[in-house]
Structures are given as structure tokens and as C-alpha cells.
N, C-alpha and C positions, 0 to 999 in steps of 0.2 A: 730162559732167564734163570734157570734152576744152577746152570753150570761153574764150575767152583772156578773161583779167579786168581790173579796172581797177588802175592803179596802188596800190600800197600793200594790195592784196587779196590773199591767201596761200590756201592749201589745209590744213585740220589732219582727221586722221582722228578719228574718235570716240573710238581709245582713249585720245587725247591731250587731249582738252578738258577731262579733270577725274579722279578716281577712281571707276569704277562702283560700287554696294554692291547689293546684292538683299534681299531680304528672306523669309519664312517665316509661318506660322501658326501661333499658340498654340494649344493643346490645347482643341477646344473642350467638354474634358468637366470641366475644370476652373474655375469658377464666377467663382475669384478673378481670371482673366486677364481677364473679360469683365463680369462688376457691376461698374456705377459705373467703369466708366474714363473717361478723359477723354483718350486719347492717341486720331487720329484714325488706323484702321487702312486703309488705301488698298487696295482690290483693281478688278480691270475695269472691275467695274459702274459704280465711282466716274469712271471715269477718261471722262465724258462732257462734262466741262467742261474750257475752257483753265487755269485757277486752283483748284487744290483748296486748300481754305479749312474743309471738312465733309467728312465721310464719313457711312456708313451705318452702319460700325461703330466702335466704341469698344474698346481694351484698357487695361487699368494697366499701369503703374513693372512693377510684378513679371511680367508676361506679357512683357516688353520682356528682363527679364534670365534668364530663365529658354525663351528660344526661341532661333529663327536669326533674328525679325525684328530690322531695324534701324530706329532712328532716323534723319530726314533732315532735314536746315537748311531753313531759309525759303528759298525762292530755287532748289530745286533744281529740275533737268528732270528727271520719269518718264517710263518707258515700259516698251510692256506688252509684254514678251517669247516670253509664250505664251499664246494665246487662239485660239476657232476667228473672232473676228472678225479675226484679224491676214489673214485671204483676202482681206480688200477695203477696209480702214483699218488704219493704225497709228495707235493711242491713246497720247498726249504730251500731257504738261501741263504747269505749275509750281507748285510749293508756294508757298499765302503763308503758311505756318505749320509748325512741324515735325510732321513724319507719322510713321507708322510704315509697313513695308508687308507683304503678302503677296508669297508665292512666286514670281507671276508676272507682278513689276516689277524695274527696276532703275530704278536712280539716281542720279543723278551731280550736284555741285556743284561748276561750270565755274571755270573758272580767272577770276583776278581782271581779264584781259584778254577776256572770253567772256560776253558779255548772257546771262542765262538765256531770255528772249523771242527772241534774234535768232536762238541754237541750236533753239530749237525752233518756229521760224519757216522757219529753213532745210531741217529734216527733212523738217515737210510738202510744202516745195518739190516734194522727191524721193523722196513716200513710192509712188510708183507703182513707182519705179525699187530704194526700198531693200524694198520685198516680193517682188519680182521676186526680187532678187538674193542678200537676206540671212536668204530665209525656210526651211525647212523643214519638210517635212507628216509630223507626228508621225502615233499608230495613230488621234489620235480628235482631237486640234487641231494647230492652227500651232504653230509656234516662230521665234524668229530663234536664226538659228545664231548667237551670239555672237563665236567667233573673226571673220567672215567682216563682222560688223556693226563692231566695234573699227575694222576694217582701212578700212569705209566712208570718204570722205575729202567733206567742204563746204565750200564758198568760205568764208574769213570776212573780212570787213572791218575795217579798223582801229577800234577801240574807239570813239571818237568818233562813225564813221560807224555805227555799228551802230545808234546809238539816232534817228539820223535814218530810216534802213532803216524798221525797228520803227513808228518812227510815221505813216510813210507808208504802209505797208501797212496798218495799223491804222485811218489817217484812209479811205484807198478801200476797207475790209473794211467799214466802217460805214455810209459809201452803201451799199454792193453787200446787204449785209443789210437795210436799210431798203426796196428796191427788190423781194428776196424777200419779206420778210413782205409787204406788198401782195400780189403775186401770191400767195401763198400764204392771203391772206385773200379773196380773189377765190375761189380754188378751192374752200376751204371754203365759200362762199356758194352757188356753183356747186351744190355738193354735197346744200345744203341745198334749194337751188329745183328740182333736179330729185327730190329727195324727195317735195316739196309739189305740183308736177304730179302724180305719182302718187299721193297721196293725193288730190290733187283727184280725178283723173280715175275714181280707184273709191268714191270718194260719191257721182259724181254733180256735181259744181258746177265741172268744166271748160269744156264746151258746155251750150247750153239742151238739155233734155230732150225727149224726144220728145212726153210729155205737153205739156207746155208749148209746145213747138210747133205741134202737132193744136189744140190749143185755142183759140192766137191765130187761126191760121188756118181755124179749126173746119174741121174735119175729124175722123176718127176715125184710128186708128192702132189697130197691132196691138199686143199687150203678151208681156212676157215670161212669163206666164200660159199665153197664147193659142199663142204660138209653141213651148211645151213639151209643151202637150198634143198639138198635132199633129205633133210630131217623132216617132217609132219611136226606143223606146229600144235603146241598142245591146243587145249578148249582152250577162250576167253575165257578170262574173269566175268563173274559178275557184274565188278564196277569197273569192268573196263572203259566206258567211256566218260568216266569221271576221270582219267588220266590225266595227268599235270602235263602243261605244253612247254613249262620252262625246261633251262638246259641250267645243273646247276653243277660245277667243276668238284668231283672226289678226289679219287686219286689217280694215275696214270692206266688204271686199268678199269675204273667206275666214276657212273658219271649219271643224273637224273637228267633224260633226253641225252640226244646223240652229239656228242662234244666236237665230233667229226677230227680229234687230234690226229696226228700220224702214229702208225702200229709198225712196229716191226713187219717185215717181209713174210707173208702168208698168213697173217689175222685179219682179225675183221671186228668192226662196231655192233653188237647185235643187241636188240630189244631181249631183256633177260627172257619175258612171257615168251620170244618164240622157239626159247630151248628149254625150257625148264616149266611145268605146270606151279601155277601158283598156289599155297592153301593159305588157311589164315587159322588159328587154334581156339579154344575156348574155358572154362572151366564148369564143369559139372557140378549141379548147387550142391551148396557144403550143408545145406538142410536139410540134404538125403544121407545120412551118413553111410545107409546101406551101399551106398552108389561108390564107395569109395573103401583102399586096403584089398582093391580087386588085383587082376591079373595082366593089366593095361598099364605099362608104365608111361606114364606122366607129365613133363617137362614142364618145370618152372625155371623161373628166374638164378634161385640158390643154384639147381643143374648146372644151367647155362655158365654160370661160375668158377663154380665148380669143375669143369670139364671145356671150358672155354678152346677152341682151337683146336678138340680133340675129338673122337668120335666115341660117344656117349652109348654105353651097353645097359644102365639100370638109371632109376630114377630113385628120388626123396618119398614122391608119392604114387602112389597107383589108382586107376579109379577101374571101372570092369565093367564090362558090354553094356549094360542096362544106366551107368552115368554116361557113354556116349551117346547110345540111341537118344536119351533126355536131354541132350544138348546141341549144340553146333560144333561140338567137338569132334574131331576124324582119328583114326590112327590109319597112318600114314607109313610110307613103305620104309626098309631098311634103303639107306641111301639118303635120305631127304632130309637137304642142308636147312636148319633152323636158324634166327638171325632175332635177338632182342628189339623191339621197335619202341620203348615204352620204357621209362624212368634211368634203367641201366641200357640206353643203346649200343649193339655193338658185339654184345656176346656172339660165339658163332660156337654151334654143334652139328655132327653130321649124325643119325641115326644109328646104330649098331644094330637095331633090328628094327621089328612093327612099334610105334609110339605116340601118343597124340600131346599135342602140346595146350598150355594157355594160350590166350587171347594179347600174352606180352610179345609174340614171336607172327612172324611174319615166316611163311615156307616153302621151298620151293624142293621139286621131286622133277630131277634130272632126267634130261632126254639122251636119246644115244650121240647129241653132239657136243654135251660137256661132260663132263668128270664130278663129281659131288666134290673130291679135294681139289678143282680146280678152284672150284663154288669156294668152298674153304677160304683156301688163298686169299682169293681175290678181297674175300668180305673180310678178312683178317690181318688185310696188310696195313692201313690205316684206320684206326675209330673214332679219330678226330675226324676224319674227311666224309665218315657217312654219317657222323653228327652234325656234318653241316646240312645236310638233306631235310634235318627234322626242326622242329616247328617248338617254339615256349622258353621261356625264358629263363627258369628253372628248372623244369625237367623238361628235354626233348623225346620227343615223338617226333618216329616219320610215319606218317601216315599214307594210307593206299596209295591217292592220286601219283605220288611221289613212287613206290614200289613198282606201281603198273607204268612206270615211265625209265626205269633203273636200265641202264647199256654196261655192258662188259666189255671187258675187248676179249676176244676168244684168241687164242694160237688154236692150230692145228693139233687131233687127238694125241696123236703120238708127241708131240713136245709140250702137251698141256702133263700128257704121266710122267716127261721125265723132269719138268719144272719143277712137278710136288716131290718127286723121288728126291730130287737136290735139294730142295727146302727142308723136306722130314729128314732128310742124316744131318745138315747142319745145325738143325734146331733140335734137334737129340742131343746134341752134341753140349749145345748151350744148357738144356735143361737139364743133364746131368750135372755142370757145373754150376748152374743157379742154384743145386739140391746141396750140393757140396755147400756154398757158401752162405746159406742159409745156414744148416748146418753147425758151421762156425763159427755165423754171428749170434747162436744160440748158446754154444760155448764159452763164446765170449761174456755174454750178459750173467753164465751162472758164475764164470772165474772172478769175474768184477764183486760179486755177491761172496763167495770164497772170499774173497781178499779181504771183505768189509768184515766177515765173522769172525776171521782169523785176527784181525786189529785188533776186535773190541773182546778178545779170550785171553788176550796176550801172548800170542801163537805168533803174530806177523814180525813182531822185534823186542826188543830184550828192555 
């Protein structure tokens, strides 16, 4: 704020650019405040556009006279003065129509020397620096402390210049937008073809088959028939016969109970429990603290996130021999695909060495007749479709009965390694270019921030 300005450029604080007014809520048990009104009621939610024009709610004339809300002119700057989004944006707009508002806006209709656009063009200039400075952490949201926000002071420009400001901002916010949406259609596309790998790759129609290859080349090949029967099924479960009997449809290659669908030429339907041993994880009490900052890494939830679809070498936390022995916790071998069952369903990590997990994951420790990044795959191609498995209506869980009843489809060993070898180089592919565009839409947000400094210095036009 220290920064010297251009000729004829001044400093006016907030409480001076015009008269603030706030506003209130009408009674919402009263019918007549809220049928058939036509007066637009402005609250947060609304407040995600530059121009409020609409809102979501409506009140009448008589909820207007009969409240604290106020009416406010076309033309006027809002803002949201307590919300828990004020942590990380301050929400500003302008009226193009008169509003009415809720509790927690204010309002103000700037003086006849004062753009309503260039005031609230210069806010966001400095909204890093006015949440810093002007905000206060109520018991459960933000606020602006008011006094402390008044007192705020922004460069303003001579009235003339203002509306040149305005539209040069506005002319380079419109490239810069046009440049995001691209990338941002890019990454959705992104989104959607690493979807479609995965789908490919558990029907079957990413690589030729192995049927299909024994055949061109006549030869015989083993099947996932043959490679099942001669594996040794791991131990039961515990709750093994607490197993669920339904059949519930995942995706084309998983499925609770046996879907019996058709498989490509040389797979097969298999009971996950008879190729893979099952674990289930625990936590070590956290009222040992000695028990924990050991040599045992970990896996939680954050992990699982963290390293989603990837195979996991270190953990957030460690606990160390003496917090296993005290619980039901295991560390479990390098290989052993973990799978979130509990709030965030769906994460998948495969082990990068020895590790034991929480009681949030569900595990499974591969036999010689699948692949841990087969496991991968399979559990990573859809997580809408193995949240259909789990149970609550808020947060899902899939629970045992449901895990100890899970069918895969298996291809044969040698085209289950070249599935994953085809999936990891295209989705390499994609995640370098998701890094990239990430990247840019990063650039983007500090150029837009550039643009807004350079305005309000008198750097951006003359």
C-alpha cells in the first residue's frame, strides 16, 4: 500500500467510498415473506458471480418492511462479510438490479466519483492482503472485522481513468479465461481417456489376448481356469461365513458374488479369497505415544491419497513392533494391494515394502495366480462402481460380508503383465500432461493477480 502512484491517483479508505447498509433475514416461518416474491434476496451462495442479476431466493414489499433486510440500488458493490469461505476468497459483486440482502452482506453505493467495477476490481487486487488483515475467526466462520475493514484504504484513479482501468483488465481477463477453459477442457478429456484405459483394460480390448495370441501363433497357453486350479487356496477368513450371498454389478471386471457375465477368451470369474489371502488393518492406541514415530510405516487414509493408484514406499506415520504386538495390527508383505473401505472409499495402494495399515483399509496379499498391479487395475478402474458395494447414506462403507463375497475376472498371467505394462505407459503419459496443466492453470491464476496489481499501480494503461 506503501507504493507511489501516478499522478492525479489518490488513496480513499472504504468507509469513505460511499454509505455501507447490511442486511437481515425474513422470518422463514412466515409464508407471506417468501410466496410469490419477486424482490431478489442475495445471500453467499448467490455471491458466485461478478453481476447479480438472479438469486436463488425470492421475498416480497412486506418481508422488506417488516425485517432488518435492506434494499439496494443497481450499481451497488457487495460483500460477504461472514462466511467460512472468507479463509480463502472474499466474495464481491455488483448489482445489476435492486437486491435485497441477508445478514451476512454489506453494501454500499459509491460515490458519484467511484466505478462500481473499478471498487470492486481493486478489492480483489488486495483480497489476499484484506483477509489477512481485516478478517477475524469467529467460534464456527470468518468475519471481517468491520471497523478495521472501513479503515482499509485503495488507490483510486481519476474518474475517467477508471473506466479505461476496467476495461483493460477486463479486455486481458478474457484472453486469460479463454486460455483456461482450453486447459481446463484438455483435463477433462484427460480425465475421461484415462477412464477409458481402464475400462479397456478390464474387458479385455487393450492388448491382444492371450487366446488370441497362442492361436495366431498356435501354440497352447494356460488359462485362468487352469492357473486357479493349481494355485493353493489361501486360509479362510475369519468371517468367512458371515459372507454376503447377493450378486451386486461393479464394473466389467468386479463384481460382489459371481455376475457369471462373459470374459474374454481364456479368463475366468474367481472368488478374490481364492487367490489372494485377505488382511484387515488396525490402529495402535494413540495413548501409547511410545508405541508410535517407530520403524513400521503406517498407512492411513491421507497415504492412500496421497499415492492413490500408485505403489506406496513411506508413510505420514510410523508406529514400531511393541504398537503392533498391542493391537490387531499386521505389517504385511511388500506386494499387498490395500483398498479404503470406510468414509473415502476406493483409494488403492500396493505396498513398496513391509507395512501395516488402519482399520480404514481392507487387504489383500497376492498368490502366484494374480499380479498385485493386476489387483491395482482392477480396484482402480471404477470407484463409483465399488461404492456401489458399500452400505450408508452419507458415508459408505463396504463392509466384510461384502469383501469376502468380491469376483474378479482374472485373464491369464502373462496378459494380466502386459494389461498393466499398457495401462502404466498410457497413464504416464496422461500424468505428465495432467502435471503440465496443472502447472498452467497455476500461472494462470498468478498472471490474472499480475494483471490486477499492474491496474491498480498504473502499470496496466496510461
Amino acid at each position: 500500500m506503501s507504493a507511489k502512484l501516478p499522478n492525479g491517483w489518490t488513496r480513499v479508505s472504504m468507509g469513505d467510498v460511499g454509505r455501507w447498509v447490511g442486511g437481515g433475514t425474513p422470518s422463514k416461518a412466515n409464508p407471506r415473506f417468501w410466496n410469490n416474491g419477486t424482490i431478489p434476496w442475495v445471500s453467499p451462495k448467490d455471491m458466485k458471480v461478478n453481476l447479480i442479476d438472479d438469486t436463488q431466493d425470492h421475498i416480497t414489499h412486506e418481508a422488506v418492511e417488516k425485517s432488518t433486510t435492506n434494499l439496494v440500488e443497481p450499481g451497488s458493490l457487495l460483500i460477504v462479510v461472514r462466511s467460512g469461505i472468507l479463509q480463502h476468497t472474499l466474495p464481491i459483486a455488483v448489482t445489476g438490479r435492486q437486491v435485497a440482502l441477508n445478514q451476512d452482506l454489506k453494501a454500499v453505493k459509491p460515490k458519484e466519483h467511484i466505478r462500481s467495477d473499478y471498487l470492486a476490481l481493486a478489492l480483489k487486487a488486495r483480497e489476499r492482503e484484506i483477509l489477512q488483515t481485516c478478517t477475524k475467526t469467529g467460534t464456527t466462520v470468518q468475519s471481517l472485522e468491520l471497523p478495521v475493514f472501513l479503515r482499509y484504504e485503495i488507490p483510486l484513479a481519476p474518474f475517467h481513468v477508471q473506466k479505461r482501468v476496467v476495461e483493460e483488465i477486463e479486455k486481458q481477463f478474457t484472453r486469460l479465461d479463454a486460455g483456461v477453459a482450453a486447459l481446463k477442457r484438455v483435463q477433462a478429456n484427460l480425465k475421461r481417456y484415462r477412464a477409458a484405459v481402464l475400462k479397456a483394460a478390464c474387458e479385455g480390448r487393450l492388448v491382444p489376448t492371450e487366446a488370441e495370441l497362442a492361436r495366431k501363433e498356435k501354440r497352447s497357453f494356460e488359462s485362468a481356469t487352469q492357473l486357479i486350479t493349481k494355485t493353493p487356496t489361501p486360509p479362510r477368513p475369519n468371517r468367512w461365513n458371515s459372507r454376503s450371498q447377493d450378486v451386486i454389478f461393479g464394473h466389467s471386471a468386479l463384481a460382489v458374488g459371481n455376475p457369471n457375465t462373459k470374459l474374454p477368451n481364456g479368463w475366468a470369474w474367481v472368488p478374490l479369497v481364492e487367490i489372494a489371502k485377505m488382511e484387515s488393518g488396525h490402529t495402535p492406541s494413540r495413548r501409547h505415544p511410545e508405541w508410535w514415530n517407530g520403524d513400521v510405516a503406517w498407512i492411513g487414509i491421507a497415504d492412500a491419497r496421497e499415492h492413490d493408484g500408485r505403489t506406496i514406499h513411506d508413510t505420514l506415520q510410523h508406529t514400531n513392533a511393541e504398537g503392533i504386538s498391542n493391537s490387531a495390527s499386521r505389517v504385511l508383505p511388500t506386494g499387498t494391494v490395500c483398498i479404503s473401505r470406510t468414509a473415502s472409499v476406493g483409494y488403492v495402494v500396493v505396498m513398496g515394502r513391509e507395512m501395516a495399515t488402519s482399520q480404514d483399509f481392507v487387504n489383500w496379499v497376492p498368490s502366484s495366480a494374480v499380479t498385485s498391479d493386476w489387483l491395482r487395475v482392477v480396484f482402480s478402474a471404477d470407484r463409483e462402481a465399488l461404492r456401489r458395494f458399500g452400505k450408508g447414506s452419507v458415508h459408505k462403507t463396504v463392509y466384510f460380508p461384502e469383501w469376502l463375497s468380491i469376483h474378479i475376472a482374472l485373464p491369464p498371467l502373462a496378459e494380466q503383465t502386459r494389461i498393466v505394462a499398457e495401462v502404466d505407459r498410457r497413464l504416464s503419459v496422461v500424468e505428465e500432461l495432467e502435471v503440465m496443466i496443472a502447472s498452467n492453470l497455476q500461472r494462470a491464476a498468478h498472471l490474472r493477480q499480475s494483471i490486477l496489481q499492474k491496474a491498480f499501480t498504473g502499470k496496466l494503461c496510461n
